[in-house]
PDB file as gemmi writes it, atoms N, CA and C in Angstrom:
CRYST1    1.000    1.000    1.000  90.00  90.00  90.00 P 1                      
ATOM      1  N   UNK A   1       0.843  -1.170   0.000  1.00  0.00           N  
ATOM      2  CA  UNK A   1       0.000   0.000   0.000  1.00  0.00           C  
ATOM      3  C   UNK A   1       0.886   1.230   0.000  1.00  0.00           C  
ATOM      4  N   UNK A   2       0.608   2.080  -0.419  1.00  0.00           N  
ATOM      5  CA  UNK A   2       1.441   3.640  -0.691  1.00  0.00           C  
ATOM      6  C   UNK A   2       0.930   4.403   0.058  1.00  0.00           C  
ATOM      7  N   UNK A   3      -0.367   5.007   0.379  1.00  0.00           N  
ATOM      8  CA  UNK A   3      -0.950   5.412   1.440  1.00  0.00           C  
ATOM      9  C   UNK A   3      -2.752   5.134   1.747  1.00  0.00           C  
ATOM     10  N   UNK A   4      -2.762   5.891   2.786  1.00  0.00           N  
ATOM     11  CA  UNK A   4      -3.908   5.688   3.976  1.00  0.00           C  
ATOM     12  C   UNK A   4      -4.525   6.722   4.760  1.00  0.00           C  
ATOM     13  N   UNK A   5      -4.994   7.062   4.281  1.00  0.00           N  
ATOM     14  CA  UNK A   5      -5.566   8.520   5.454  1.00  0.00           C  
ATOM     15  C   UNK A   5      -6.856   8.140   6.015  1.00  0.00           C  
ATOM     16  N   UNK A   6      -6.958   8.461   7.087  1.00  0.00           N  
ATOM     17  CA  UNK A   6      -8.946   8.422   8.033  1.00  0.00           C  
ATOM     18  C   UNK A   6      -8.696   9.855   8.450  1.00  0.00           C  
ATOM     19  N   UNK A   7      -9.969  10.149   7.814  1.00  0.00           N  
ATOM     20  CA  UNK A   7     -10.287  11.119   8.537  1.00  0.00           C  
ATOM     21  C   UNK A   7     -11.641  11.595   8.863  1.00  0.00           C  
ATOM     22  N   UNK A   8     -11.959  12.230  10.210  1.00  0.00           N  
ATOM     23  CA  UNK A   8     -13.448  12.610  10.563  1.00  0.00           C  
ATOM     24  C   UNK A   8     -14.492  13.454   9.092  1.00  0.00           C  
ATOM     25  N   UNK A   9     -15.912  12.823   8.964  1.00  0.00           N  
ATOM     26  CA  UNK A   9     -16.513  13.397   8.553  1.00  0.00           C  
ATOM     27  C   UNK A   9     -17.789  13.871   9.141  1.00  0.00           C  
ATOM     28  N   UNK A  10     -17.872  14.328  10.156  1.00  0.00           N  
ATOM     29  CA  UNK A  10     -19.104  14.362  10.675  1.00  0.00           C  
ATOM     30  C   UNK A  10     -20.439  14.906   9.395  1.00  0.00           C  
ATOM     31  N   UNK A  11     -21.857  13.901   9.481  1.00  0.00           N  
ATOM     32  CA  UNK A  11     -22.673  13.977   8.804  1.00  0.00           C  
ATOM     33  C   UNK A  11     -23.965  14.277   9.147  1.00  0.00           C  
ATOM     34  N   UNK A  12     -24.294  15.369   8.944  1.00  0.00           N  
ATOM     35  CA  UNK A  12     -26.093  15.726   9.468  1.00  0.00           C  
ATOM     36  C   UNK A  12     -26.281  15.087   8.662  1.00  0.00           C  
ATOM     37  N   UNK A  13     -28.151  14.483   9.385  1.00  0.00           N  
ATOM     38  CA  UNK A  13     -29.022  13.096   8.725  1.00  0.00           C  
ATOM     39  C   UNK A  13     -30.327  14.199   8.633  1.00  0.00           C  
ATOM     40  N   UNK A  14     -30.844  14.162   7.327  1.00  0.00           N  
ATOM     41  CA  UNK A  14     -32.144  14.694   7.026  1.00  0.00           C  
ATOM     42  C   UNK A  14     -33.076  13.875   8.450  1.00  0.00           C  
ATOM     43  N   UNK A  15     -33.847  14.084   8.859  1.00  0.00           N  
ATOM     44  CA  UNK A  15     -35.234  13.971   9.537  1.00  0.00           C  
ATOM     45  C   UNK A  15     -34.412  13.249  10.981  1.00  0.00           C  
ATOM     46  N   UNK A  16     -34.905  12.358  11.607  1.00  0.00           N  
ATOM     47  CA  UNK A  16     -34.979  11.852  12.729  1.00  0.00           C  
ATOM     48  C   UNK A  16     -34.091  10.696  13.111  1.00  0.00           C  
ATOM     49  N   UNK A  17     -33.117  10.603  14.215  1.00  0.00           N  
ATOM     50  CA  UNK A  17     -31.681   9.145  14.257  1.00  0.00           C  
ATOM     51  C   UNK A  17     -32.952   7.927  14.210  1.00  0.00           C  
ATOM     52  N   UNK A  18     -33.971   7.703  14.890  1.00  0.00           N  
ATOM     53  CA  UNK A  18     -35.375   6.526  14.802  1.00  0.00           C  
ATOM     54  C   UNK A  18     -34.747   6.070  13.040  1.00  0.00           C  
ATOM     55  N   UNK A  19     -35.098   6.869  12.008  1.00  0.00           N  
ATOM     56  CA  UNK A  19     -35.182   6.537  10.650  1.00  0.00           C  
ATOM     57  C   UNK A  19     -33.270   6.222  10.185  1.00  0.00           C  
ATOM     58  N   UNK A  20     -32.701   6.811  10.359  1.00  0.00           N  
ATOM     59  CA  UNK A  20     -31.266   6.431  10.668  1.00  0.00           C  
ATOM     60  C   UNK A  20     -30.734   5.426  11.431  1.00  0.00           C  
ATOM     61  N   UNK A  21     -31.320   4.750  12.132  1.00  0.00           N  
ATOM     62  CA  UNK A  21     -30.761   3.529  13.129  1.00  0.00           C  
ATOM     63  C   UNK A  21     -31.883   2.512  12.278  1.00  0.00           C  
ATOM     64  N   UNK A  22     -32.451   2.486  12.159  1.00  0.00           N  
ATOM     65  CA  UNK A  22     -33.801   1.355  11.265  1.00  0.00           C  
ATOM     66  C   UNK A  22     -32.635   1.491  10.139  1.00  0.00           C  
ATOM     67  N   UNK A  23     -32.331   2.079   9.248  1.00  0.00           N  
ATOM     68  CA  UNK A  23     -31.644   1.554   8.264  1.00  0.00           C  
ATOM     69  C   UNK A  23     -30.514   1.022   8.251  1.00  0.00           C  
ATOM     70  N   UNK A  24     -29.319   1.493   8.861  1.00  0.00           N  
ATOM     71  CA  UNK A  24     -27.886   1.056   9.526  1.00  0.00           C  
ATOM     72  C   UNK A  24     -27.489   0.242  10.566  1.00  0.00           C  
ATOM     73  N   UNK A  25     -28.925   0.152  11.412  1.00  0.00           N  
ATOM     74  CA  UNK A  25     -29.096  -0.776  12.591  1.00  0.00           C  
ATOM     75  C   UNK A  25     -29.986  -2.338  12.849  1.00  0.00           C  
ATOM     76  N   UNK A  26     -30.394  -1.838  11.580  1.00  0.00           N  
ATOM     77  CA  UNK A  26     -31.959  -3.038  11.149  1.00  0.00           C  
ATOM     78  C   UNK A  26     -31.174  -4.537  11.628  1.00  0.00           C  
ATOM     79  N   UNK A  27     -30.463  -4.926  11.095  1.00  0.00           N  
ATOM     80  CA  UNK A  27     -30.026  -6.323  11.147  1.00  0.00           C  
ATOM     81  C   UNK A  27     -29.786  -6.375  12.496  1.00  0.00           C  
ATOM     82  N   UNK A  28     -28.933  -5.606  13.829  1.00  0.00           N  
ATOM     83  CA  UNK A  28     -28.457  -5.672  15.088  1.00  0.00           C  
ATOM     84  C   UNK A  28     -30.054  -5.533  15.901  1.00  0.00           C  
ATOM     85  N   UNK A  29     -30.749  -4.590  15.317  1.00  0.00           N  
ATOM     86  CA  UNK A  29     -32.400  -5.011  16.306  1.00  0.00           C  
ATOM     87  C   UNK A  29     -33.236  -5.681  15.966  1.00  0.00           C  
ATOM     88  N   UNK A  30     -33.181  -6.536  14.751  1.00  0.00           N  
ATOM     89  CA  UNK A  30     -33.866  -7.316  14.757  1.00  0.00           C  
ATOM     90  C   UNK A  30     -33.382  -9.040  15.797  1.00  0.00           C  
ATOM     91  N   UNK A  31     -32.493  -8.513  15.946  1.00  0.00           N  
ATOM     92  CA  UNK A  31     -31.993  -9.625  16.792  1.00  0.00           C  
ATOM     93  C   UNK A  31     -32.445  -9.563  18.375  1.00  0.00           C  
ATOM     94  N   UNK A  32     -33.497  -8.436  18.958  1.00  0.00           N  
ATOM     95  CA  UNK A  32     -33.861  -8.178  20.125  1.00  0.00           C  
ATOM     96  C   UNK A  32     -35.516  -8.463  20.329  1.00  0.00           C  
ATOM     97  N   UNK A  33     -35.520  -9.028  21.126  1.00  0.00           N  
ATOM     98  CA  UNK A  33     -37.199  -9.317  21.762  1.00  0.00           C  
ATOM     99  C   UNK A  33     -37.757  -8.392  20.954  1.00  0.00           C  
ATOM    100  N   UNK A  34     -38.981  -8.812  19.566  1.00  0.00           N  
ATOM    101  CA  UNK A  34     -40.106  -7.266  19.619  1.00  0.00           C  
ATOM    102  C   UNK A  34     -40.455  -6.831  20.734  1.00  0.00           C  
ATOM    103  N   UNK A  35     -41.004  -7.732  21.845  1.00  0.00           N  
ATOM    104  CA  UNK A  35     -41.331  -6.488  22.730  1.00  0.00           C  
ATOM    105  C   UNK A  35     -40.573  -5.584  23.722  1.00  0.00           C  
ATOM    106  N   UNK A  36     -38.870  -5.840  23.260  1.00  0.00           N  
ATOM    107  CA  UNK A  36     -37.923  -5.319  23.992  1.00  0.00           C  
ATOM    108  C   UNK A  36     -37.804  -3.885  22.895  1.00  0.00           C  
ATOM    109  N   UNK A  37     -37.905  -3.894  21.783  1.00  0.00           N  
ATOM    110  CA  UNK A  37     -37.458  -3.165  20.836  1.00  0.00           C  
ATOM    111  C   UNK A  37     -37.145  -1.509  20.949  1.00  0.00           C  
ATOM    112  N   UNK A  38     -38.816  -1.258  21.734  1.00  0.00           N  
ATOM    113  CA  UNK A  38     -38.970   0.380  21.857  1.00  0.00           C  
ATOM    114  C   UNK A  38     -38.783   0.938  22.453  1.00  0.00           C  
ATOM    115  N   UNK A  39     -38.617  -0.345  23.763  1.00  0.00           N  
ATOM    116  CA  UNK A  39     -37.132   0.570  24.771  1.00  0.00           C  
ATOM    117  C   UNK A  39     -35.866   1.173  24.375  1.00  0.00           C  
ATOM    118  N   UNK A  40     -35.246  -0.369  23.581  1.00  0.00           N  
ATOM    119  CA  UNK A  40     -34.343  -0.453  23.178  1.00  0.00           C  
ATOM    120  C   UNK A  40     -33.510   1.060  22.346  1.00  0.00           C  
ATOM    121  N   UNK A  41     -34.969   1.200  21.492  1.00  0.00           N  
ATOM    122  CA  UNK A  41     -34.520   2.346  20.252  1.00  0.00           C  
ATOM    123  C   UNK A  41     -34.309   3.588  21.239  1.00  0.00           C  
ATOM    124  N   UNK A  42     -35.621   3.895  22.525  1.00  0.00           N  
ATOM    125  CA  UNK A  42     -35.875   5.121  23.148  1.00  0.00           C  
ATOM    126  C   UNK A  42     -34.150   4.781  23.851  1.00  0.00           C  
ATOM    127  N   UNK A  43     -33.780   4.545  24.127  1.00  0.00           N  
ATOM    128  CA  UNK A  43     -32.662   4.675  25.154  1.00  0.00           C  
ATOM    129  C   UNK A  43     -31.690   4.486  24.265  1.00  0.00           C  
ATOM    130  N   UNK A  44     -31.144   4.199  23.492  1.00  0.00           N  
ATOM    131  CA  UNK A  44     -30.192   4.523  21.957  1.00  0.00           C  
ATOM    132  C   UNK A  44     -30.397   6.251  21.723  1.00  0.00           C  
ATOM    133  N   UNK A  45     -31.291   6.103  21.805  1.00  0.00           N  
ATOM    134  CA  UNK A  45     -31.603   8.095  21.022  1.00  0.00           C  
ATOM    135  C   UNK A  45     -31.161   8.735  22.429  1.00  0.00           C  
ATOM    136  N   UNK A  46     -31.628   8.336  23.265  1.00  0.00           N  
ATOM    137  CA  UNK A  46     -31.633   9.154  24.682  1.00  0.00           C  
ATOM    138  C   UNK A  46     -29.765   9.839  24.914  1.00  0.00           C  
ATOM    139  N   UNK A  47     -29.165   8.384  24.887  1.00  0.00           N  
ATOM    140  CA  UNK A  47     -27.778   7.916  24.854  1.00  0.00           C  
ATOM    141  C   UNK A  47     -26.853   9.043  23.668  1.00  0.00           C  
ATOM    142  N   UNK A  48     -27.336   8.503  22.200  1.00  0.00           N  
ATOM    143  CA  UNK A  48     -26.650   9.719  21.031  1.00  0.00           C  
ATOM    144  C   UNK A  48     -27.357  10.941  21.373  1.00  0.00           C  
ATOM    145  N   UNK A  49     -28.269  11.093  21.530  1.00  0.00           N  
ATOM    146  CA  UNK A  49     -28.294  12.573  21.844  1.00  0.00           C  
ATOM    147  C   UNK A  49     -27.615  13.351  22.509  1.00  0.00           C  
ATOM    148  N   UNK A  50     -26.730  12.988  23.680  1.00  0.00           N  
ATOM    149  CA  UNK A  50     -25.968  13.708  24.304  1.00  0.00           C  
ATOM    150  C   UNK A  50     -24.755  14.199  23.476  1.00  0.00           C  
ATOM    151  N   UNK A  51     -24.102  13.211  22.575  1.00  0.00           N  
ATOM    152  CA  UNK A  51     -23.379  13.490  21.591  1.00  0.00           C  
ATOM    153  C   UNK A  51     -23.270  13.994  20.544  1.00  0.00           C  
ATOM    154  N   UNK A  52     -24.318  13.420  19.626  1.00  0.00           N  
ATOM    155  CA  UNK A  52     -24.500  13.718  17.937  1.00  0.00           C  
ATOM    156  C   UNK A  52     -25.723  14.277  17.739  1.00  0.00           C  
ATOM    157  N   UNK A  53     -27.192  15.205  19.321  1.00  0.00           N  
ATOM    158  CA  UNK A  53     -27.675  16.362  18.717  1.00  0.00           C  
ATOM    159  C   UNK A  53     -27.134  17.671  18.911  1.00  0.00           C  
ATOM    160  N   UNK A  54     -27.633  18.500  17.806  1.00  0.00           N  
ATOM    161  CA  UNK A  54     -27.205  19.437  17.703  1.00  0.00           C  
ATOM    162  C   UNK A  54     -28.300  20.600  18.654  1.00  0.00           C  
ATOM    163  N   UNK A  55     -27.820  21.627  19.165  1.00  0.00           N  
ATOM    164  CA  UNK A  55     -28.687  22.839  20.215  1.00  0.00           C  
ATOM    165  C   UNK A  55     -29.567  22.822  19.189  1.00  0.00           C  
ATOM    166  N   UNK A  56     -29.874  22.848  17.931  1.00  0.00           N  
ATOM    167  CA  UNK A  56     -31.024  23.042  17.372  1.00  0.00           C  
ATOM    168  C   UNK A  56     -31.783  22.108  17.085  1.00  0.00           C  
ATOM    169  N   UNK A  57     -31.581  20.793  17.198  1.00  0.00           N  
ATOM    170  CA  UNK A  57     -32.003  19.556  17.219  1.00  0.00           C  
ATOM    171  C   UNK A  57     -31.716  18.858  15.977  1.00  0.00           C  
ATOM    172  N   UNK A  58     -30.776  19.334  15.390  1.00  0.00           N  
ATOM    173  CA  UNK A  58     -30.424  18.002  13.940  1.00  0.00           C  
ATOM    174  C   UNK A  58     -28.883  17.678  14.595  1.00  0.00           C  
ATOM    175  N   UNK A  59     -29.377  16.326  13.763  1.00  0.00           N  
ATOM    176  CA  UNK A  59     -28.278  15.179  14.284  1.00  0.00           C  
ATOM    177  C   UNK A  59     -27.582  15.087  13.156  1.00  0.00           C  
ATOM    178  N   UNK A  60     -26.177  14.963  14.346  1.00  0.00           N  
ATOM    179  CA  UNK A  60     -24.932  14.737  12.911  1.00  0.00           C  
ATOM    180  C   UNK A  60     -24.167  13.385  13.549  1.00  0.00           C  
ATOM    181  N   UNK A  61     -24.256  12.364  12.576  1.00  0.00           N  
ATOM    182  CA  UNK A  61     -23.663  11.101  13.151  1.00  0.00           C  
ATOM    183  C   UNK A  61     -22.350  11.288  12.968  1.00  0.00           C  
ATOM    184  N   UNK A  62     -21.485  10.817  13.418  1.00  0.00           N  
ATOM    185  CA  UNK A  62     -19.797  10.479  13.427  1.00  0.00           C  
ATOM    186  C   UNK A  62     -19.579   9.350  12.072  1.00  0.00           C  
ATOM    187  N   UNK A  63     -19.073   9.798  11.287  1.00  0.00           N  
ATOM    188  CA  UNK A  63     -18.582   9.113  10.302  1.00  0.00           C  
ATOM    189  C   UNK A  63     -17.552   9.288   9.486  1.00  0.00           C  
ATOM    190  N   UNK A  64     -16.220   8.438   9.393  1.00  0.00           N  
ATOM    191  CA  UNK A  64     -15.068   8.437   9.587  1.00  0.00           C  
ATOM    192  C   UNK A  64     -14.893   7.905   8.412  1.00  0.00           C  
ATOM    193  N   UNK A  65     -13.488   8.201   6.923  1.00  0.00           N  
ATOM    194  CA  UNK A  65     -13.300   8.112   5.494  1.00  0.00           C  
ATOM    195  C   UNK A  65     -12.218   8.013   5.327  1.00  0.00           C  
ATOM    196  N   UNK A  66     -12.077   6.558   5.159  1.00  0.00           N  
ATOM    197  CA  UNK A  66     -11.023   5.894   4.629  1.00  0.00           C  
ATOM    198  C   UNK A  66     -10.716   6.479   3.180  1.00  0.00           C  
ATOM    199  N   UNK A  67      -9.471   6.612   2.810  1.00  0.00           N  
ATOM    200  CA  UNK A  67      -8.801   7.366   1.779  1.00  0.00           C  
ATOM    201  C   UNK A  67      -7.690   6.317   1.274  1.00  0.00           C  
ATOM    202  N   UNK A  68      -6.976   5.560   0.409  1.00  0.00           N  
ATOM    203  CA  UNK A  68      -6.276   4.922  -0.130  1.00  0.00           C  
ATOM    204  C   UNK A  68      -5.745   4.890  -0.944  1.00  0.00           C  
ATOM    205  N   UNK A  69      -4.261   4.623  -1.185  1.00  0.00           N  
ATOM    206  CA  UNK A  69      -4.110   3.963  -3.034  1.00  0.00           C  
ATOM    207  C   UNK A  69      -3.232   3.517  -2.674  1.00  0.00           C  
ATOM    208  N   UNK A  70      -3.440   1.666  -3.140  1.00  0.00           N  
ATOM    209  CA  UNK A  70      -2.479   0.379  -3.541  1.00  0.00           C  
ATOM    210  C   UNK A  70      -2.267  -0.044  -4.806  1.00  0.00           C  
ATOM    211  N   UNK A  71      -1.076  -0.578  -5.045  1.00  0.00           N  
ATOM    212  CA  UNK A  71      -0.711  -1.409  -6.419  1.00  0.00           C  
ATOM    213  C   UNK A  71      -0.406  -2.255  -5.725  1.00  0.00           C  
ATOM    214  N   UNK A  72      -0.773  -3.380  -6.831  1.00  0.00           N  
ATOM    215  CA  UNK A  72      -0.429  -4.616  -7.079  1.00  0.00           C  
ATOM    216  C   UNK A  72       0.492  -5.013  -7.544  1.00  0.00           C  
ATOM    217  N   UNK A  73       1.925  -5.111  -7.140  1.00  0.00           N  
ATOM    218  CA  UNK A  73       3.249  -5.741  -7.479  1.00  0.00           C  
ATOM    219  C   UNK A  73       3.258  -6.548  -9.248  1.00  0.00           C  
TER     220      UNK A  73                                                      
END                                                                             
């Protein structure tokens, strides 16, 4: 490899983290009791909110961009 960079991209999400965790999270909650679920989600949001809302209330998730270029010998 020749190089490698990560670097932070933080990303505001149009509408609500609920519709953002259902898409990126779907496979990890479907693995939880349905009737555990809506706890589950309420206390996830409760949790990122301290972090990734914003004073005006849009959320910007943490998302981090791998950068590369390899040859093949």
């Amino acid at each position: 490899m020749t190089t490698l960079d990560l670097f932070p991209r933080p990303t505001p999400i149009p509408g609500a983290i609920g519709d953002w965790l259902a898409i990126f999270a779907g496979p990890f909650v479907a693995a939880i009791p349905e009737a555990n679920r809506q706890a589950f989600a309420t206390e996830v949001r409760e949790t990122m909110a301290r972090r990734l809302r914003r004073p005006a209330g849009r959320w910007t998730v943490d998302y981090g961009r791998l950068r590369f270029a390899a040859f093949k010998p």
